[in-house]
C-alpha positions as CSV (number, residue, x, y, z in Angstrom):
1,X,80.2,-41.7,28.9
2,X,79.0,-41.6,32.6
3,X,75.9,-39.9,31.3
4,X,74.9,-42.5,28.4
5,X,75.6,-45.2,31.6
6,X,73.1,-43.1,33.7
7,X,70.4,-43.3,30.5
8,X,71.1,-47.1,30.1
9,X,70.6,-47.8,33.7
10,X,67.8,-45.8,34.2
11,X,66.1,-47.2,31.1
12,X,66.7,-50.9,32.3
13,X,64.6,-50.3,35.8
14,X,61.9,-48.5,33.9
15,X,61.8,-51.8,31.5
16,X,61.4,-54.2,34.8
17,X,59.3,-51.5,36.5
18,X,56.9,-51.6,33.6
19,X,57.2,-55.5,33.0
20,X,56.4,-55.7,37.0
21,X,53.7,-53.7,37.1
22,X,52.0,-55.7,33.9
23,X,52.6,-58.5,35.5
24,X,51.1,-57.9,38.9
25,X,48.3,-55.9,37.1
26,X,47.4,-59.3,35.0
27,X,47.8,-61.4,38.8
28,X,45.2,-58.8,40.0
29,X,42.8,-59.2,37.3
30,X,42.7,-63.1,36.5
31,X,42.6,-63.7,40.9
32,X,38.8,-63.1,41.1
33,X,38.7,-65.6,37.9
34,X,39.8,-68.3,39.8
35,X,37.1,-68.1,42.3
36,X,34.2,-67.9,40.0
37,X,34.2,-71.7,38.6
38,X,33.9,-72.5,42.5
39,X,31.7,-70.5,43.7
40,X,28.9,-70.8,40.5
41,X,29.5,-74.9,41.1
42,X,28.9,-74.5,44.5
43,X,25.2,-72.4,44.1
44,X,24.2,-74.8,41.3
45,X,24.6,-78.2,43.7
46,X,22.9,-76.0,46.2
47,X,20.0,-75.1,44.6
48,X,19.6,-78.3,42.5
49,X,16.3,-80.5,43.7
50,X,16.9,-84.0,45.5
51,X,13.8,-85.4,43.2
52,X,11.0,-84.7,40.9
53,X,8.0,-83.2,42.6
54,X,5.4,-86.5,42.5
55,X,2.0,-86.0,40.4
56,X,-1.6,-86.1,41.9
57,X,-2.2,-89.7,42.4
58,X,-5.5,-90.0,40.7
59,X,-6.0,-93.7,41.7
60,X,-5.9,-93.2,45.0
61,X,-9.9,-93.9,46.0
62,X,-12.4,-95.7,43.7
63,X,-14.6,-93.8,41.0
64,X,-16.9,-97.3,41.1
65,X,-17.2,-98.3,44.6
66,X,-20.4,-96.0,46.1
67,X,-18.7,-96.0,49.7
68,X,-15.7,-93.4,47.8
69,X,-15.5,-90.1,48.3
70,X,-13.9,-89.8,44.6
71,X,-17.1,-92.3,43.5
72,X,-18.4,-90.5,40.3
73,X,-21.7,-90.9,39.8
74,X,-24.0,-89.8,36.7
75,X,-26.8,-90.5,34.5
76,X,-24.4,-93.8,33.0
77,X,-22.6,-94.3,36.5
78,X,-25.7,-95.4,39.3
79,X,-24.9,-96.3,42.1
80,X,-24.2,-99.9,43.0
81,X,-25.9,-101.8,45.1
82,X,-28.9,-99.7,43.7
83,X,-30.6,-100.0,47.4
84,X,-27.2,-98.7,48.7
85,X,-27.0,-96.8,52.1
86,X,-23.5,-95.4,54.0
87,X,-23.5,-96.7,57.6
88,X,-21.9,-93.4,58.9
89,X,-24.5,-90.6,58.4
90,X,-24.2,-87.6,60.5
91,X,-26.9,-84.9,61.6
92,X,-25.9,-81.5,59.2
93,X,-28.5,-79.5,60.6
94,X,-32.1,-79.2,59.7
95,X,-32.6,-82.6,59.8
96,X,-30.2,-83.6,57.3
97,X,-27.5,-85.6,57.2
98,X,-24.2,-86.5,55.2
99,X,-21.4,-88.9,55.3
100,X,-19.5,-88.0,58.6
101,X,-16.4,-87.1,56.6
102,X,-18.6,-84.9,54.7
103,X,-20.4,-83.8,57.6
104,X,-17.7,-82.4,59.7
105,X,-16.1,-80.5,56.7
106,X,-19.3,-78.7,56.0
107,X,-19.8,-77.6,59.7
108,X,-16.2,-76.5,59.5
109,X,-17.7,-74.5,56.2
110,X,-20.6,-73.6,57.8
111,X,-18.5,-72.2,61.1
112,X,-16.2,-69.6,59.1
113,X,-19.0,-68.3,57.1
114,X,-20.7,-67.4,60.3
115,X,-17.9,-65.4,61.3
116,X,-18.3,-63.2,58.6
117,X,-21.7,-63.2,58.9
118,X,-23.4,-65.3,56.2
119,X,-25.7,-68.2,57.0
120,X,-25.7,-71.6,55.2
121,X,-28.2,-74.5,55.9
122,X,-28.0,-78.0,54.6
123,X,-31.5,-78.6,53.0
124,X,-30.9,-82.0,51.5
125,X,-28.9,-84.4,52.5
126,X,-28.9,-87.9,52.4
127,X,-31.7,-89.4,50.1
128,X,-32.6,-93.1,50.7
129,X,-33.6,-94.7,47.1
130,X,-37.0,-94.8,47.9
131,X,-36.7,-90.9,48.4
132,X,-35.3,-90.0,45.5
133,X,-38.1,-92.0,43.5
134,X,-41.0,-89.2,45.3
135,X,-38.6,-86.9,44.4
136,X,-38.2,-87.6,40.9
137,X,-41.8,-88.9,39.9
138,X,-43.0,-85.0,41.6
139,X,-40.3,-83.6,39.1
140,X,-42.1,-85.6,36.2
141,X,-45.8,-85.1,37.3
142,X,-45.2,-81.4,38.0
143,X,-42.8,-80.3,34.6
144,X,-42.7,-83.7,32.5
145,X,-40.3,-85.8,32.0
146,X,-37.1,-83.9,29.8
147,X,-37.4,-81.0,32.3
148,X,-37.4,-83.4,34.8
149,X,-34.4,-85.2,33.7
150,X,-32.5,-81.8,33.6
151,X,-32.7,-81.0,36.9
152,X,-33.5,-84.2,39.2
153,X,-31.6,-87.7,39.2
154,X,-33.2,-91.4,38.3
155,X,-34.0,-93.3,41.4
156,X,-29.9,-94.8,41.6
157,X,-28.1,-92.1,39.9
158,X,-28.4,-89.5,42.5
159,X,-25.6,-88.3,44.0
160,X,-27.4,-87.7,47.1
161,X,-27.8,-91.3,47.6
162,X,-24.0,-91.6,48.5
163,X,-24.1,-89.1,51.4
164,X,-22.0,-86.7,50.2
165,X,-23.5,-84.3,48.4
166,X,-25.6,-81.6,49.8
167,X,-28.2,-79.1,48.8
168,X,-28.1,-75.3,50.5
169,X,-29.6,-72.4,51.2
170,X,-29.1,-68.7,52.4
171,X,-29.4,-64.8,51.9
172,X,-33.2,-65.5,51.7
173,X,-32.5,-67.7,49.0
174,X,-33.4,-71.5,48.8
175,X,-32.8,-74.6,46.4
176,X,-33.2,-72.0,44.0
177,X,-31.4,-70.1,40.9
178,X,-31.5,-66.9,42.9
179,X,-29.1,-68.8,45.4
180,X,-25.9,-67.5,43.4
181,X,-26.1,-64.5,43.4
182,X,-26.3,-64.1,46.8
183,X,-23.6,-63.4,49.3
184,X,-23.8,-66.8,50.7
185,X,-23.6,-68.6,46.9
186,X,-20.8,-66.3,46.1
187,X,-18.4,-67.1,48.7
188,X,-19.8,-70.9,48.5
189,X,-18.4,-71.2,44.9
190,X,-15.1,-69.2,45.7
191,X,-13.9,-70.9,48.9
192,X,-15.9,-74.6,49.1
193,X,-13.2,-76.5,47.5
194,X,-11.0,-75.1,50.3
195,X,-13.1,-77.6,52.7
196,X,-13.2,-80.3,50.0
197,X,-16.5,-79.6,47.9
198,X,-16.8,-78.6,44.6
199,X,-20.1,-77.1,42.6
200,X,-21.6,-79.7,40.7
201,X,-23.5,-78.2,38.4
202,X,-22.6,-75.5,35.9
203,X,-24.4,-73.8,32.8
204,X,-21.6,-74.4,31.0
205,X,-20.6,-77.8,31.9
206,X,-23.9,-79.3,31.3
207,X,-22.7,-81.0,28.3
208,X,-21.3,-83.0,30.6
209,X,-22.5,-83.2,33.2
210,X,-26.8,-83.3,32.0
211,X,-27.7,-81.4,34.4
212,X,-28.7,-77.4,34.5
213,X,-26.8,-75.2,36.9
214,X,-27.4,-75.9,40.4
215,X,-25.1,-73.1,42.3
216,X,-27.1,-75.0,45.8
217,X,-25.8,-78.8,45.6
218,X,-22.2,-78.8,46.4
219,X,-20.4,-82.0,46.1
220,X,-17.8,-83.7,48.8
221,X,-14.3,-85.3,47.3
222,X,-12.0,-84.4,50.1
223,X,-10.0,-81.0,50.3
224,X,-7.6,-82.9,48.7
225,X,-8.9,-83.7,45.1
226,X,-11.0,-80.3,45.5
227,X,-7.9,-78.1,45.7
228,X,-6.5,-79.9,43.0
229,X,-9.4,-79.6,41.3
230,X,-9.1,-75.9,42.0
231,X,-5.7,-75.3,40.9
232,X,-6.1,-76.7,37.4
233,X,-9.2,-75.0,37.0
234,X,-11.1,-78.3,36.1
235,X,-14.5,-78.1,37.3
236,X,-16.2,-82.0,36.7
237,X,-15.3,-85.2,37.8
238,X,-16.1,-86.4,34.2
239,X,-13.4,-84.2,32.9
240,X,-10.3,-84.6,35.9
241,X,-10.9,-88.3,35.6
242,X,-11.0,-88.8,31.6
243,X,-14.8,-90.3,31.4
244,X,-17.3,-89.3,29.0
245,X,-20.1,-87.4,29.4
246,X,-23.2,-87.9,30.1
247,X,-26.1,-85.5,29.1
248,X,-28.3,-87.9,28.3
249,X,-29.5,-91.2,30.0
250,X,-28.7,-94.4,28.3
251,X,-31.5,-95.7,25.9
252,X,-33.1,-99.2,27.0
């Protein structure tokens, strides 16, 4: 009888002993639970943005007004007044000069080339209106008038005529095709936006844009619209801003 006590009682503790255990075991298991629904609440606040990133503003200067860096001028987009001169030209070099904006951004350009040692001279600045009508009636006398109209602007659709664009030249190479493939042209077209010009003139934009490649004329909108430029891999004005082509001048 003592015996069959014994087995009863010891049988009892194992029952609590295992009910214990189970139950301390479950405690241990569900604890780290708890802390989870805190802690994953906590990172999610944390990492959560206080606003929507804001969009490039493309409105911020004119595409009309001539005196804009952002002004887009074209074969259907001359320049207004058609006489029109900027009040702030500065010497580039060489006798040329740009819009001072303009200017001090491509001596900036002009600077860290030099340090690795590649040389690029402004050519062609600035061209008055009366300029730009030598310039083109040479172009007409000398090829006629559809090659002409490939490669040099109307008298009031140049984009010289604003004061910021520019034409280049180095590596032994001048306004010429042969100007990108040198050094000079090939770091021009890979780092110029980072100073706030872009190549105007592509083969493959000419569609567009009407004129032949010109790897030498490099065009100032700021660093900012340049970079933007850059980073969606948008090449024309014609094209960031939504405006048509223009290959062709208007018929009269």
């Amino acid at each position: 009888m003592k015996t069959k006590k014994i087995k009863i009682y010891t049988a009892a503790v194992l029952v609590i002993l295992a009910v214990g255990g189970s139950f301390l075991l479950t405690k241990r298991t569900r604890a780290p639970a708890l802390t989870i629904p805190t802690k994953t609440t906590q990172k999610t606040i944390a990492t959560q943005p206080n606003k929507p990133a804001a969009g490039f503003n493309k409105t911020a200067y004119s595409l009309d007004d001539s005196s804009s860096k952002w002004v887009v001028i074209n074969k259907s987009r001359p320049i207004q007044p058609i006489a029109y001169t900027p009040s702030d030209l500065t010497s580039v070099g060489g006798g040329q000069a740009m819009r001072k904006e303009a200017a001090d951004a491509f001596v900036r350009l002009q600077a860290d080339a030099k340090q690795i040692g590649l040389t690029i001279s402004a050519l062609s600045g600035f061209r008055a209106y009366n300029t730009q009508v030598n310039v083109y009636n040479n172009e007409v006398k000398n090829f006629g008038k559809a090659k002409a109209d490939s490669e040099s602007a109307r008298p009031g659709t140049s984009e010289h005529q604003t004061g910021w664009a520019v034409d280049v030249g180095g590596g032994g190479c001048g306004i010429e095709d042969c100007f990108g493939t040198t050094a000079e042209g090939t770091w021009l077209s890979a780092h110029c936006h980072e100073y706030g010009f872009i190549i105007r003139y592509t083969t493959e934009k000419q569609p567009i844009t009407g004129y032949r490649a010109e790897p030498w004329h490099i065009r100032y909108i700021g660093a900012a619209l340049s970079q933007e430029m850059h980073k969606e891999a948008v090449t024309t004005l014609e094209e960031f801003f939504g405006l048509p082509a223009a290959p062709d001048y208007p018929t009269t």
